[in-house]
N, C-alpha and C positions, 0 to 999 in steps of 0.2 A: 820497827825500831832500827834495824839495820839497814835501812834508806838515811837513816838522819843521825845516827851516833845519839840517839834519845829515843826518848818511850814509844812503848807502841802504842795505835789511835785507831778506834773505828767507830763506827756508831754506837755499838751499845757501850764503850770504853767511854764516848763521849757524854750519851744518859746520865750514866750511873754517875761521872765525877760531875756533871753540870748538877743535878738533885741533892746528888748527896752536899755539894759544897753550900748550898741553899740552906740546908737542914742545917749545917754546923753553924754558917752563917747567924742564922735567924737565933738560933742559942744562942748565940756570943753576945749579941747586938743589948743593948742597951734599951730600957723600954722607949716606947713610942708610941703615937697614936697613927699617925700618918707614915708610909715607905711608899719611895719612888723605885720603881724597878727597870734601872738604865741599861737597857739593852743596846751599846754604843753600835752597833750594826755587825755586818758576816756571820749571824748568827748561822745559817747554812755558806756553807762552803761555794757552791758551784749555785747557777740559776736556771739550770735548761737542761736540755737532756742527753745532753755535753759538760763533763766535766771542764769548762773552759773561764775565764775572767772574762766575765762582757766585755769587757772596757779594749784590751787587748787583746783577748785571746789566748791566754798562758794557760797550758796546762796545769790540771791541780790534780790532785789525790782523790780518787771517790771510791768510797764503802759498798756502794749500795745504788739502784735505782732511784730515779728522783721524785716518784709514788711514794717508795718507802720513805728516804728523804723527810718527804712534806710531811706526812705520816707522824713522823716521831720526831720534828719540829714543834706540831699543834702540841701533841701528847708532852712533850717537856715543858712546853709554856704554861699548860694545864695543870701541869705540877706544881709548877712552882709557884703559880699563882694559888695553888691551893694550900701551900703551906706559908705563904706570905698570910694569905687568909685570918690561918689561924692563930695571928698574932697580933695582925696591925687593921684596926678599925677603916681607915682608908688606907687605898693600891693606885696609884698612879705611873703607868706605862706607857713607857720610850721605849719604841720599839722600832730602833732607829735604822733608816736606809746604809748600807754598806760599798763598796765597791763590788764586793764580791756575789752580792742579792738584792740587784737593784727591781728587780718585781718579784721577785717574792716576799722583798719586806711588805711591799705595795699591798700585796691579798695579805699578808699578815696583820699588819693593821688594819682591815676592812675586817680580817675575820673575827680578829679578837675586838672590836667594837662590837659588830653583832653579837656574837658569845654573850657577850657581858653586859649588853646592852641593857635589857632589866636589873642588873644587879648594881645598884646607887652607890654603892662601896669600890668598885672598881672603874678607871677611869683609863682610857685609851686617847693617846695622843695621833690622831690620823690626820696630821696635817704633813698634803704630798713635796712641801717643803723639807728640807734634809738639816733644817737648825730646830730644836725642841726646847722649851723654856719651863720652871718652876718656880713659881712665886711663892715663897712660905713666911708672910712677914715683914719684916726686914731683910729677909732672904733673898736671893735670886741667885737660882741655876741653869744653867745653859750645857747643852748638848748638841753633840756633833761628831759622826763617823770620824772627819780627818780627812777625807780624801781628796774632797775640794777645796779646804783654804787651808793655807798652812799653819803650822803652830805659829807660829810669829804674827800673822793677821786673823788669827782666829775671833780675839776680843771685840776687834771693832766691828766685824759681821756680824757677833752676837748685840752688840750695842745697837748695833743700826736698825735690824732687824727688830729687837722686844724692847724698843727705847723708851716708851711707858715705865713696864716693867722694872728696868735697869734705872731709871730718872729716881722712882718709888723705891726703893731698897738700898739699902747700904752694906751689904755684903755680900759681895757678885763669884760665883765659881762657875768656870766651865772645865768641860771635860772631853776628851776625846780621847780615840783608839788608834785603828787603824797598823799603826805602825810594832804594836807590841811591846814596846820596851816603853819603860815608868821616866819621865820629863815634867818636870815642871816649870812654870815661869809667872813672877809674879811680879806687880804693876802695878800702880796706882790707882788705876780701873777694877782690878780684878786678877786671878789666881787661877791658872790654865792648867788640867793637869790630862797627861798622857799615860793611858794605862796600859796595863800587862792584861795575857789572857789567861784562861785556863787551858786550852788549848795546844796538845805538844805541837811539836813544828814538825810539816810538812815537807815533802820533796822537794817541794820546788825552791819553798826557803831555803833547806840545807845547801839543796848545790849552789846556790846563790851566795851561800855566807853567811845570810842572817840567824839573828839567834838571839834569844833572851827568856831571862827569867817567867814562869808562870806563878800567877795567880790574881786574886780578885777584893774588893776590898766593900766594906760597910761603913760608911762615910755616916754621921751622925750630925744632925743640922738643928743648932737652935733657931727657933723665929726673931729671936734680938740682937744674937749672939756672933752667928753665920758660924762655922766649923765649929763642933765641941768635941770630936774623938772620932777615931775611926778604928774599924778592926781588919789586920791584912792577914790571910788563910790562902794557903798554897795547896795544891793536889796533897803532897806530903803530908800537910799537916789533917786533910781532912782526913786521909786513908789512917793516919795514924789514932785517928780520934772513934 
């Protein structure tokens, strides 16, 4: 915490508040038979045995070896897919490529398709594509890390991409990360929105400047309807609950 003038963070700080937000989460939520579990990408920090950003090479912050790492990546997703379990009849998982874990999302979705492979109730999106789509209906959702198009052409890549899909439904959302802080933009196509993380900020963001709000949100989706509610939970409010 005193690298960033904010909380402190390490792996098991990171466990407990990714689970435990899951568990308030799934209380809160409103019934349903189906949940998509949008993993917008960076779910591990570093991807090698170098705390480094493939992409460039920027030093990042690491806890831990990247055995242990991988270790208590599986075991978290384990989790939470087991308490989504116990609530929603179908799981459908975006387990989306990052900047920051461009092969480890890779074995991630290969692993968790095998996992789950037998289990008819949970469904893994393993396309080495980096755009992910949900058709619920009249629904359609779209996903994407952020790091390759930006907020402003993100819609038509998703359009171009699942144009079936998007032709078929009349109420389109995409969603992206990347960046941390909450944006929206909305169009006559569709309704882009940029989320926040759980995740305190890092060194390397602080001495950069960067900075925004945490937390995560349960987006609530009728098949006719497209948005009917959503519930937003902060670190605070879960620790406080």
């Amino acid at each position: 915490g005193e690298e960033t003038r904010g909380a402190d963070w390490d792996i098991e700080i990171a466990e407990d508040a990714l689970v435990n937000w899951f568990a308030s989460a799934i209380a809160a939520a409103p019934p349903a038979r189906k949940v998509v579990l949008a993993q917008l990408g960076d779910f591990a920090h570093y991807d090698s045995l170098e705390a480094l950003t493939p992409g460039h090479g920027h030093v990042l912050d690491s806890d831990t070896r990247l055995q242990l790492l991988a270790r208590t990546v599986i075991r978290v997703m384990r989790r939470v897919i087991e308490l989504l379990a116990q609530r929603y009849d179908e799981i459908q998982v975006i387990y989306a490529e990052g900047n920051h874990d461009l092969a480890t999302s890779a074995y991630m979705r290969e692993w968790l398709a095998a996992h789950y492979g037998d289990e008819p109730r949970v469904t893994v999106d393993t396309s080495p594509d980096p755009y992910y789509c949900v058709e619920h209906g009249d629904t359609s959702l779209f996903f994407h890390h952020g790091h390759l198009t930006k907020m402003g052409e993100i819609e038509q890549a998703f359009i171009a991409k699942f144009r079936e899909v998007y032709g078929r439904t009349q109420h389109s959302y995409g969603h992206v990360g990347h960046l941390h802080h909450k944006l929206a933009k909305e169009s006559s196509l569709m309704t882009v929105e940029q989320h926040q993380t759980l995740a305190a900020q890092d060194a390397y963001a602080s001495r950069h400047g960067y900075s925004a709000e945490r937390s995560a949100q349960v987006i609530t989706y009728h098949r006719a309807h497209g948005e009917v509610g959503r519930v937003r939970l902060t670190p605070e409010m879960v620790r406080a609950a």
